[in-house]
N, C-alpha and C positions, 0 to 999 in steps of 0.2 A: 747095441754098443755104439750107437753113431758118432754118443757125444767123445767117446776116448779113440775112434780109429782115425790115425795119422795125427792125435795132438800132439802134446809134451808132457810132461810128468817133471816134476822136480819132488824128491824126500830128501827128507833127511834122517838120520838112525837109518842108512840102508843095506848095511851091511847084513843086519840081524833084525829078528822081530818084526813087526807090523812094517817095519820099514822094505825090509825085503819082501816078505809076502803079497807085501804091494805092489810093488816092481813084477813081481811074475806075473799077479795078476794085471797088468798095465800093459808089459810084454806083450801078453798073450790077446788084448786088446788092441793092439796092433797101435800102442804108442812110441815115442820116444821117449829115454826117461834117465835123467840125468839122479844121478846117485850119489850119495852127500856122505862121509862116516868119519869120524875121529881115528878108527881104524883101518892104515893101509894096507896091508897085508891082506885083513878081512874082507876090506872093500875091492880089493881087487877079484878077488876069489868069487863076490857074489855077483860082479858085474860080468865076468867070465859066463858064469852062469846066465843071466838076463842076456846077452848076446846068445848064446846056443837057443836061445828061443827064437829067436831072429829080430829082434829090437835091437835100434841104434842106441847106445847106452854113453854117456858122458860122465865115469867115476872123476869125481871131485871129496881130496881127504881138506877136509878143514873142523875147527872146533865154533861149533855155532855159538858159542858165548862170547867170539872175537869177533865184533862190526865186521872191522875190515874184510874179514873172510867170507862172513856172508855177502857183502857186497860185490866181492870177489866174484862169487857164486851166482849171483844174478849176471853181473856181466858177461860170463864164460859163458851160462844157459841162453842168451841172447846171441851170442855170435855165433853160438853152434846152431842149435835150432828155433830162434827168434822167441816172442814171449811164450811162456806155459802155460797150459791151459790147466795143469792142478798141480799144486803147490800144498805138501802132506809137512807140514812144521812139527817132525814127532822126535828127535832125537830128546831124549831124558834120561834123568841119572836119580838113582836113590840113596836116601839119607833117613835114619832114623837114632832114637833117642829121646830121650826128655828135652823139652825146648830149651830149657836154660842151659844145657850141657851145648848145645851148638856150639862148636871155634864159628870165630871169624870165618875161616877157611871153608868151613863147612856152608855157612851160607852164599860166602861167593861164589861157592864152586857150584852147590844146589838151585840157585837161584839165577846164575850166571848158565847153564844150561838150560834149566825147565820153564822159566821166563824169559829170562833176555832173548834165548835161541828162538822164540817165539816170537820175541818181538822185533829182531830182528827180521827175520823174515816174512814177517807184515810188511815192516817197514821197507824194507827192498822188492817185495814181489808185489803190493797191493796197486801202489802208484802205476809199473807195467802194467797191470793188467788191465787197469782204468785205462790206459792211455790205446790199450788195443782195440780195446770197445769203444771208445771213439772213434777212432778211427772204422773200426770193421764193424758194423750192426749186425754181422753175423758171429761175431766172438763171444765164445760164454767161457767163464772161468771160474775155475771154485778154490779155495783155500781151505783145506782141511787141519786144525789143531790139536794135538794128543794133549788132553789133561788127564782128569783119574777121576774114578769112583770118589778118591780124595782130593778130589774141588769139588764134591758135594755133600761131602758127611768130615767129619774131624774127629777119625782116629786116633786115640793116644798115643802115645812115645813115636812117633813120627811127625813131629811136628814144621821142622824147614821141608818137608816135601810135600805137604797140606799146603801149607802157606802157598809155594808155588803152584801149584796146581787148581787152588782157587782161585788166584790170580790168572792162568788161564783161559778158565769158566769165564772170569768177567772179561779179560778181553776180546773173545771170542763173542760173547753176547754181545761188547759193545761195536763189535766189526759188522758183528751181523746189521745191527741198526743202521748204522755210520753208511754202511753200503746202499742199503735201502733207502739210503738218502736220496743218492746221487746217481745211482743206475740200476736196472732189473739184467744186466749180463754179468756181473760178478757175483757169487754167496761164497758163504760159508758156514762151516760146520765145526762142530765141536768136538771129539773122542773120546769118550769115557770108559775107560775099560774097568774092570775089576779083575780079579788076581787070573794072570793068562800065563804061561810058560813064553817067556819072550827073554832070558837072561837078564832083567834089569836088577837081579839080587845081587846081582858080580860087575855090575856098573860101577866099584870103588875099584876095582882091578887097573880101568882107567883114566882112574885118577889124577889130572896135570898135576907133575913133581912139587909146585910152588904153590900148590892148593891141599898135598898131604901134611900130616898131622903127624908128629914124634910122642904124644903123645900115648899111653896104653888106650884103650877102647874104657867106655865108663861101664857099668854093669847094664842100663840101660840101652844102652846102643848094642852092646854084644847079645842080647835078648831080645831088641828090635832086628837083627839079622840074623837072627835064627829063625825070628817065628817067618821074617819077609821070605827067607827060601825057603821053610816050609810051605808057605803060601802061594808061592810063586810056583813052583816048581810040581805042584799038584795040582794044579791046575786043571780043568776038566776041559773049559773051552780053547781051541788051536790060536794060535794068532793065525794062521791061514783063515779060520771062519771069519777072524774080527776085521780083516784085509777086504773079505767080499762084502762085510757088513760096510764098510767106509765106499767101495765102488758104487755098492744097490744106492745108500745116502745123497751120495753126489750127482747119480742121474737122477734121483726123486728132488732134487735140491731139500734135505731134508735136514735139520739143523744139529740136533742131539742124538746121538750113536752109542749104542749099549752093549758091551759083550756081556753081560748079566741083566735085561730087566728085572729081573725075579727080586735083582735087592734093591731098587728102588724102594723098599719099605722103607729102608732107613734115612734116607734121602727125605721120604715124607714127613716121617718123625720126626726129624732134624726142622722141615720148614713149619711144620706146627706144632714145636718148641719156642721157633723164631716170636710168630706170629702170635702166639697164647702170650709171651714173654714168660714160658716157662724155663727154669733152670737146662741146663742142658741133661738130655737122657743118657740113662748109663750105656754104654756102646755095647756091654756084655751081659743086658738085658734076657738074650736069647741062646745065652751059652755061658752061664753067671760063672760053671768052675773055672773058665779062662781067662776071667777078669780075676777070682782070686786066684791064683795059681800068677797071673803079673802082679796084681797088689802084697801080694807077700814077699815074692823073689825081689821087687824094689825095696821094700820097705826093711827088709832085713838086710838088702845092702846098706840102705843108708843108715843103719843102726849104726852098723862096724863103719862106716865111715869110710867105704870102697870107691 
């Protein structure tokens, strides 16, 4: 554990999920580790916790789709414990539905989290960490990104959380380059998870007031959060397993993180769709009653006109 005892840590989503389990495990790595959450009350509670391990902890509540706060955020991590040496950009939120059913709201809010949060904190922590490694030829720093399973395959009725999350995929690929341009002491790495118990099915819970919707739920959307916390919430893999998987990454400097190898099938399938310039494959290929059992439930809504 050389490269995390006595660094810095900065996440974000640290209250809960990959974000927390990070922290303990960082903790316990004998870093310091500044903790990032939308939720104060939560975030205090989990940085409580990361202290009683004996880590110096710096809870910071900000909403990562607001520049200024992530900026915020960099400054604060600098005056308390100078630059980080890993930098976990995972706070995300979900959204599903048929795409054209999207509000406005919906993709500022989806996209203003699961991108922007991300690019913000490129933009704020990448420059430091270049500038430490000039300065220090002993400084190695890594940047870690949460996408999904869905920045590599395009599930139906979820459509603005694909979008973001592929978007992601590329910018994380293209940091990786971009880095490897200009120094061998910064990487980074990508997070791909597939369905893990981490609460991001009750991520509408919070919801910023001037990004909810008066609108009723459309039949699609109330079907895309049923089946998400079905999916979510049965989960077989811990986000504690996916937390060690992102620490093993970062000391291998290893690029793409898996909590499910096993479904990279689809992933394949998907790129040699791309490549043959075949139609895209049916997604319920290997489970065809759960694709009809959603093609009907749609389809008989939009009859009645729901």
């Amino acid at each position: 554990m050389s490269f995390f005892q006595g660094k810095t840590a900065v996440l974000t989503g640290a209250a809960s999920g990959f974000g927390l389990e990070l922290a303990r495990l960082a903790a316990r790595a004998g870093m310091n580790v500044v903790m990032a959450d939308l939720q104060a009350e939560a975030l205090e509670r989990a940085a409580d916790e990361i202290r009683s391990l004996g880590a110096q902890v710096l809870p910071f509540r900000l909403d990562v789709a607001k520049a200024a706060e992530v900026e915020a955020l960099g400054a604060a991590t600098v005056e308390r414990f100078g630059v980080p040496h890993l930098v976990f950009n995972n706070a995300g939120v979900a959204a599903g539905g048929l795409i054209w059913e999207h509000s406005l709201a919906d993709w500022e809010w989806v996209v203003g989290v699961n991108l922007m949060g991300v690019a913000h904190g490129v933009r704020v922590f990448t420059p430091l960490m270049l500038e430490a490694a000039r300065q220090d030829p002993a400084y190695r720093g890594h940047i870690v990104n949460t996408a999904s399973m869905a920045g590599l395959v395009n599930a139906p009725n979820m459509g603005v959380y694909n979008v973001t999350k592929h978007a992601v995929v590329s910018l994380s690929e293209t940091l990786y380059q971009d880095l490897h341009l200009v120094t061998d002491q910064v990487d980074c790495s990508v997070l791909c998870p597939y369905f893990v118990p981490t609460g991001i099915h009750e991520s509408h819970r919070y919801r910023p007031e001037a990004l909810r919707s008066n609108a009723r739920p459309t039949p699609s959307q109330l079907i895309a959060q049923a089946s998400a916390t079905k999916a979510v919430t049965s989960g077989k893999v811990t986000a504690a397993e996916v937390a060690q998987k992102v620490m093993e990454a970062v000391e291998q400097r290893r690029f793409y993180i898996y909590s499910h190898p096993h479904a990279l099938g689809m992933v394949q399938k998907r790129l040699e769709d791309v490549v043959l310039a075949r139609n895209p494959s049916d997604p319920f290929e290997s489970r065809p009653e759960i694709g009809k059992q959603l093609r009907q439930a749609l389809r008989e809504a939009m009859q009645r006109g729901d």
